[in-house]
N, C-alpha and C positions, 0 to 999 in steps of 0.2 A: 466259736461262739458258745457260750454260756447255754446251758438249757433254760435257765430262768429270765433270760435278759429281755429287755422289756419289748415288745411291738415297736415302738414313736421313742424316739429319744431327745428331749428337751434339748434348744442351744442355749444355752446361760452365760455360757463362759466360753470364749474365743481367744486363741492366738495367733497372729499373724504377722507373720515377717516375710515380706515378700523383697526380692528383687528388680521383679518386673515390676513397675508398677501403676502398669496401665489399669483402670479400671478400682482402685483402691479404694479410693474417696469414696465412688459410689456403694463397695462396697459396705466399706465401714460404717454409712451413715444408713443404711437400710438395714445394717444389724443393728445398729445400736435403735431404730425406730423400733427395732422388733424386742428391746429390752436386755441384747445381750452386752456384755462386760465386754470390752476391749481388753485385751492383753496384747504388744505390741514390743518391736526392739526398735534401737537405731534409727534411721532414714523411715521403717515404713511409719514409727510412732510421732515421728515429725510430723510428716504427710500427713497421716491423720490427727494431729493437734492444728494443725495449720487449717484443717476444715473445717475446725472448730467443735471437733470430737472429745471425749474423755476419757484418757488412756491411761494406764497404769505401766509403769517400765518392768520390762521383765526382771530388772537387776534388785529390783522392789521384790519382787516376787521371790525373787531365789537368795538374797542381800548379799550378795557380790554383783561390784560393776562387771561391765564389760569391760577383758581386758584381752593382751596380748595383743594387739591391732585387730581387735573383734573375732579373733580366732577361739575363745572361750568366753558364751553366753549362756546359750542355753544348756546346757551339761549337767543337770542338774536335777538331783530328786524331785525338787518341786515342781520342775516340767516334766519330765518324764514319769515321776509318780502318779500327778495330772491326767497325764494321758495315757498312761497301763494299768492304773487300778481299776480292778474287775469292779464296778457297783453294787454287784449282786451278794459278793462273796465279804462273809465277816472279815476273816482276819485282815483283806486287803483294807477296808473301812476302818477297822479298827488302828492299820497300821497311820493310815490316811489321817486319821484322829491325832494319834498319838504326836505323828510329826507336822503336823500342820500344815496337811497338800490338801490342794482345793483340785478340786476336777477339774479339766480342760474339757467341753464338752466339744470344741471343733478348731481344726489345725488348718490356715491357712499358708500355704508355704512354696512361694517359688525359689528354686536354687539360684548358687552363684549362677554367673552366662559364662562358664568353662567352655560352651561348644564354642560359643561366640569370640571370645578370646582366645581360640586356636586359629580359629577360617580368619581373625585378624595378622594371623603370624606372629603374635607377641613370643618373647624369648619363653624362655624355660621357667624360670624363677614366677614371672608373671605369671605365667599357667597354671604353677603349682599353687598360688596364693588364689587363685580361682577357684580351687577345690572345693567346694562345700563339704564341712564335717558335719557339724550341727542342724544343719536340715533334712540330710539325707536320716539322720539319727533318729530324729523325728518323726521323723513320716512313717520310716518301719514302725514307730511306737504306734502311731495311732492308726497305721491301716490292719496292725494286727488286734487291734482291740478296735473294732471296727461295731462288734457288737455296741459298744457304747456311744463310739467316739468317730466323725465325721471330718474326713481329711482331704481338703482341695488345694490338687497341685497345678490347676488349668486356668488360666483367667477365662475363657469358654465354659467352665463348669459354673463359675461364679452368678449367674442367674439360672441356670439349675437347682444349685442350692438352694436359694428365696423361692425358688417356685414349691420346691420341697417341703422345706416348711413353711410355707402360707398353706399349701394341702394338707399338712399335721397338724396345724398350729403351734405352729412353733419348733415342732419337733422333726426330726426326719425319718425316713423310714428302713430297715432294714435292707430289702431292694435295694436302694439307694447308696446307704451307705459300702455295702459289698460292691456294687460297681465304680464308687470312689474309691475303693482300696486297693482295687484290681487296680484302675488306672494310675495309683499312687504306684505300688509297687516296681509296674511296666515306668515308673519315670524314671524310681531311682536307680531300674538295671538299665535302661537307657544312656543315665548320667554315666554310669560304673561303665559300662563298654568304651562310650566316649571318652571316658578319663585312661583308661587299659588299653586303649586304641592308636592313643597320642602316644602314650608313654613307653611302647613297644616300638615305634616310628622314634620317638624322640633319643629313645639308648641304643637305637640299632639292632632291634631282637627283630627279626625278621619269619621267624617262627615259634611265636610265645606258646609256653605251654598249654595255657589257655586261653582262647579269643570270644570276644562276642558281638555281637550283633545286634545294631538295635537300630528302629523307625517308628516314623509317626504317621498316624493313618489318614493319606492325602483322599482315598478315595473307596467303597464298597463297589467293588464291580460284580455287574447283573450275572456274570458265571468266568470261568477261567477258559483254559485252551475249546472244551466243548461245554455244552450246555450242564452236562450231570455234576460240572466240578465248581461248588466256590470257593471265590477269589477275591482278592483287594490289593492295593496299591499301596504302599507305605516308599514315605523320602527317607531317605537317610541324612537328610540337612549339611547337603552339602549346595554350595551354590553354582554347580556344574552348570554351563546353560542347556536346555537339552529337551526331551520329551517332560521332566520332573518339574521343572520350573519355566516353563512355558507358558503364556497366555494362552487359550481357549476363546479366539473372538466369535465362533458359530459352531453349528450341526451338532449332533448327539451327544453325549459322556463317552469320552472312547472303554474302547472294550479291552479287556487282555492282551489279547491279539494284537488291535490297532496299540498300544503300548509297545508290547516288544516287537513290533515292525518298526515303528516311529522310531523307537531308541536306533535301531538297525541301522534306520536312511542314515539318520543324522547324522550318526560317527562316522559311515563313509564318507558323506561329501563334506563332513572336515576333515579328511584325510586332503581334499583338493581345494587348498588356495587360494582365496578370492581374489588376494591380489593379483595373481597371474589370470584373471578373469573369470565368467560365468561357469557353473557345473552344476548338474543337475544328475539324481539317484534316483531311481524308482523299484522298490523292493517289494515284493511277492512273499507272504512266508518266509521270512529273515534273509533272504537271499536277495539279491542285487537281479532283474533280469535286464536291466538297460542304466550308464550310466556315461555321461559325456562332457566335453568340455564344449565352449561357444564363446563366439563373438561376442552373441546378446545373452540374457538367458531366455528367451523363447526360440531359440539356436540349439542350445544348452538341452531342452527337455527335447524337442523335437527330435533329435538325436537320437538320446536317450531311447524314446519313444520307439524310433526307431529298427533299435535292437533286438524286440519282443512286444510287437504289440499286444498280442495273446493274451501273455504274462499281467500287461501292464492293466488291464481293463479290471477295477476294484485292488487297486496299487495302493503304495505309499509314495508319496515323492517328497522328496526331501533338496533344496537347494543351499549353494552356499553363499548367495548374496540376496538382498530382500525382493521381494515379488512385487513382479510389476502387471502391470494393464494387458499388456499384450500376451505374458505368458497365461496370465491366471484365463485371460479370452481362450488360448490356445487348451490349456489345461482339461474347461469346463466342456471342452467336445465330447471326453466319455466320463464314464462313474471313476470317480475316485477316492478314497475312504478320506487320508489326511494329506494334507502339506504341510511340510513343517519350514520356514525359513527365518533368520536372524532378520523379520521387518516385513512389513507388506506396505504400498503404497493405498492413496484412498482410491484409485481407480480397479485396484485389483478386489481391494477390499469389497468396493461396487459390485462387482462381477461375479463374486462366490458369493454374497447375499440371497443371489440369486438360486443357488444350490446348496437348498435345503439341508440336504445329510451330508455334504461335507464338510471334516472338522479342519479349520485354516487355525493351524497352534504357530506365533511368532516369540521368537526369545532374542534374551541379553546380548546374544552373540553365536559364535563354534565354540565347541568345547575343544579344549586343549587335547588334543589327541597323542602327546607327548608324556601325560603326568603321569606320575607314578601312582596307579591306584590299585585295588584287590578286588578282584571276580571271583565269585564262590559259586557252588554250585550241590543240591542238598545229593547225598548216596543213601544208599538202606545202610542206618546206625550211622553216620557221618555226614561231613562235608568236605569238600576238596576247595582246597584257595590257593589262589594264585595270583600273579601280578598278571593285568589286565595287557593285555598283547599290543605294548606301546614302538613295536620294534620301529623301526624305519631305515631306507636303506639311499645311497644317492648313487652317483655317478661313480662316482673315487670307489664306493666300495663293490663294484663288481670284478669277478675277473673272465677275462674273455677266454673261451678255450677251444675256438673253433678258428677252421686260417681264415676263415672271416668277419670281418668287422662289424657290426650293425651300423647300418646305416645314421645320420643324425636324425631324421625323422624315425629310423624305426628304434632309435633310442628311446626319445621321448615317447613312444608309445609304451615301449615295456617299463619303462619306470611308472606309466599309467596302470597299467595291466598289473603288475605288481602290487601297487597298492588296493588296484580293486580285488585282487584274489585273496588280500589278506582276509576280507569281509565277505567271501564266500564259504560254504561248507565245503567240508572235504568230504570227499577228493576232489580240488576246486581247478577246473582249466576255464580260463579267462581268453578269449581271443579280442583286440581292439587294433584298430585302424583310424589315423587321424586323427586321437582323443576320442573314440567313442568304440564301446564299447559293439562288438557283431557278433558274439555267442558268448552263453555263458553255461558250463557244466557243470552240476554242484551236486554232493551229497550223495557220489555213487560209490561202494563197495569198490571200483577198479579203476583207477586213472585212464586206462583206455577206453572205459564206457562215458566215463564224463568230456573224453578229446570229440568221442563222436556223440555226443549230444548236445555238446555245443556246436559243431560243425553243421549236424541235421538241424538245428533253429537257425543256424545264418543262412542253408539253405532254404528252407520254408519262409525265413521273412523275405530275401530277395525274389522266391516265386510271390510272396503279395507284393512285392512293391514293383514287380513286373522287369525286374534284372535277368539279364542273362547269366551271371556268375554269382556262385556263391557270395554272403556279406563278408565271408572270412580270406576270399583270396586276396595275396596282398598283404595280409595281417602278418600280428606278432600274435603271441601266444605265452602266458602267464600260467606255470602253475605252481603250486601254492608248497608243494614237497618236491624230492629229487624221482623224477625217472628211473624205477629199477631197473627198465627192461628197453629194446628201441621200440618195441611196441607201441606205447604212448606216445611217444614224438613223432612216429612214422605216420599214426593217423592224426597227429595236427600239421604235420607235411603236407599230407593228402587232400587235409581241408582248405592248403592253400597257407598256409605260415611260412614265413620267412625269418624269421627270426623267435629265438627263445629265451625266455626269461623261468631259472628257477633255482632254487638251492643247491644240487649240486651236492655230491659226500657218500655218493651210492657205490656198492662195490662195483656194479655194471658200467660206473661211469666213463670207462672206455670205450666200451662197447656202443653206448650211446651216443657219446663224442665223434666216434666214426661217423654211426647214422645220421648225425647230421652233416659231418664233413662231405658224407656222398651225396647229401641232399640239397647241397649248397645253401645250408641254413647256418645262420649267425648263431653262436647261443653263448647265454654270460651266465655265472653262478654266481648268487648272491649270497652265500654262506651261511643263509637265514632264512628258518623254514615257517609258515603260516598254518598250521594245521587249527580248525574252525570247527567244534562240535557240539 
């Protein structure tokens, strides 16, 4: 900025070429009330002739049509001079003279919809001709002369701006315009990732030399993981259905927290299939502590519930088909932060009315828990990215290495168990029985601390639920890495496991293969490990 540039700076002269063009009309005919010139291209200078505005064509302004199929318009000294001649400074004035550029005092400019024709799958060709050249050109011109020149890329700023200048009369203010530029900027690197993002995916560069990153701010949250850290929420506009694009029908603005718990439930219980009936997740601190299958779904969370009541009281529950009357009844017995499900009926709807602070978020559907997408994660001086842990594993692909078989029922538990340990922390041992989950051990320094912490929560829920035997005797047992030692396996033996489920590829794996062959436990190696951190 200019040391001499003025306080208020006059809009007299406007261009605008928008794409979107919601909100146009009223645009243009509230600047032009306020005395400013129309400057306009294409479709938006339609639109606004069609409303009976007075517009000047850009190709007037610069005397060249628009050509190349609109690929070369604005390019041009007399736009770009427009909007980077300094006002204050002679020679630019004088240059301004000489060649006869008028100022642009404000640049209204929405891009091609590049994102939007990717998330539609259009081919290649189509995406590239989506490219914006000449807007993106623009907007760096006028957010870097920002001292003068007032640049809106938001149709949400658009009554901003009028409120602006009806406070200056006419003119806007510095404040103002620096936070137009900022937000101009943050579009076009926005745009640039997006486009750099596609076009990495689209040649097959799987680690481009350079990547980026960009969203848009869904939300200001009141602090992050603790109280001393803020935080906010930004989409990355994708239309995943999920915690991001969710409905919010009650209770508070979720927090941090409630966020990535939320995100947590949801991918697990679309790991499990609605077609094959009811399942219900309820996670504690990103971890899973009860998670089951059911006839009904208030079967389905009871279950669940089941596995860790403890845990479960100020939960997230997350289901995989819509909520109904009877669960949401069942539900509202203790505190619960969110539920998130694909739909709620009005009966249930009725029911959580009733409780205040809970947030009931329903979405489009499950997320494909199959696509190929990228999880980063920030380091000191970097980031680390990686493809999002879409592995999955079936029947065909286990191999059995013990002289016994698992059972058919206690198949379908470790193909349960399996999947739920992909969504626990490591070192993750999963114990389930019958599609439900009866201990869950996560996030300990030693796979044999987390066999017997799941074993000690299956006993402590079967002393409240007033059982004689641990919740895990009987069980199968899921963990997430291979067994270096028999150690591990010996104490999910102990806890009553019968059969194992785990990747398998350790040097000890003989050694453990014994210990279970003298334990008479079944075990398969899935060739594919989960590690969660």
């Amino acid at each position: 900025m200019t040391n001499n540039a003025p306080a208020n700076t006059p809009i007299r002269r406007a261009l605008i070429s928008v794409s979107d063009k919601t909100g146009l009309t009223d645009l243009g005919q509230a600047l032009a009330a306020r005395g400013v010139e129309l400057l306009s291209t294409g479709g938006s200078a339609k639109a606004l002739r069609d409303a009976g505005l007075t517009v000047t064509d850009v190709a007037d302004v610069t005397g060249f049509p628009e050509m190349m199929d609109g690929r070369v318009k604005t390019l041009h000294p007399n736009v770009h001079g427009g909007l980077l001649a300094l006002r204050d400074n002679a020679d630019h004035l004088a240059a301004m003279e000489t060649h006869d550029i008028a100022p642009i005092d404000l640049l209204v400019v929405n891009l091609y919809p590049f994102e939007e024709t990717v998330a539609k799958g259009a081919d290649y060709d189509t995406c590239i001709e989506n490219i914006d050249i000449g807007g993106p050109a623009m907007i760096r011109a006028a957010a870097k002369n920002h001292a003068f020149v007032s640049v809106v890329v938001d149709v949400e700023d658009y009554e901003k701006l009028l409120g602006d200048m009806d406070q200056h009369s006419g003119a806007t203010c510095p404040k103002f315009r620096k936070k137009l530029a900022q937000t101009a900027y943050a579009r076009t690197a926005a745009y640039d990732a997006a486009v750099s993002t596609w076009m990495a995916s689209a040649i097959g560069v799987e680690t481009p030399r350079r990547r980026a990153f960009a969203g848009t701010l869904a939300q200001t949250l009141r602090y992050g993981e603790n109280p001393h850290q803020s935080a906010a929420f930004y989409l990355d506009g994708s239309d995943r259905p999920g915690v991001a694009t969710a409905v919010q029908h009650q209770g508070k603005e979720l927090s941090y927290n409630n966020i990535n718990d939320t995100d947590a439930a949801f991918e697990l219980v679309a790991e499990l299939d609605p077609n094959y009936g009811p399942a219900c997740a309820i996670i504690k601190h990103a971890n899973p502590c009860g998670v089951a299958l059911g006839a009904t779904m208030v079967e389905a969370y009871k279950r669940a519930f089941d596995c860790d009541r403890t845990s479960a009281f100020g939960g997230i529950i997350a289901l995989n088909q819509p909520l109904d009357g009877a669960t949401a009844e069942e539900i509202s017995k203790i505190f619960t932060e969110v539920v998130i499900a694909p739909g709620a009926d009005a009966d249930a709807m009725e029911i959580f009315r009733k409780k205040k602070n809970l947030r009931l978020l329903t979405t489009a559907g499950l997320p494909d828990v199959t696509a190929a997408l990228l999880s980063y994660r920030q380091v000191s001086g970097g980031l680390l990215v990686q493809d999002k842990d879409n592995g999955h594993i079936s029947e065909n692909n286990l191999k059995l290495v013990t002289k016994r078989s698992p059972t058919d029922a206690e198949l379908a538990d470790l193909l349960f168990a399996w999947k739920v340990a992909k969504h626990v922390k490591s070192n993750a041992i999963v114990y389930v029985k019958d599609g439900a989950t009866v201990g869950v051990g996560a996030g300990q320094m030693s796979r044999v601390d987390s066999s017997r912490i799941a074993a000690r929560k299956s006993q402590d829920m079967a002393d409240a639920l007033g059982l004689a035997a641990p919740l895990a005797q009987g069980s199968v047992v899921a963990s997430d890495a291979f067994f270096p030692f028999p150690d591990g396996l010996l104490a999910a033996a102990e806890a009553g496991a019968t059969a194992v489920i785990h990747p398998g590829g350790s040097m000890g794996d003989k050694a453990v293969i014994k210990a279970a062959d003298d334990a008479g436990l079944a075990m398969v190696f899935t060739g594919m490990r989960h590690f969660r951190h």
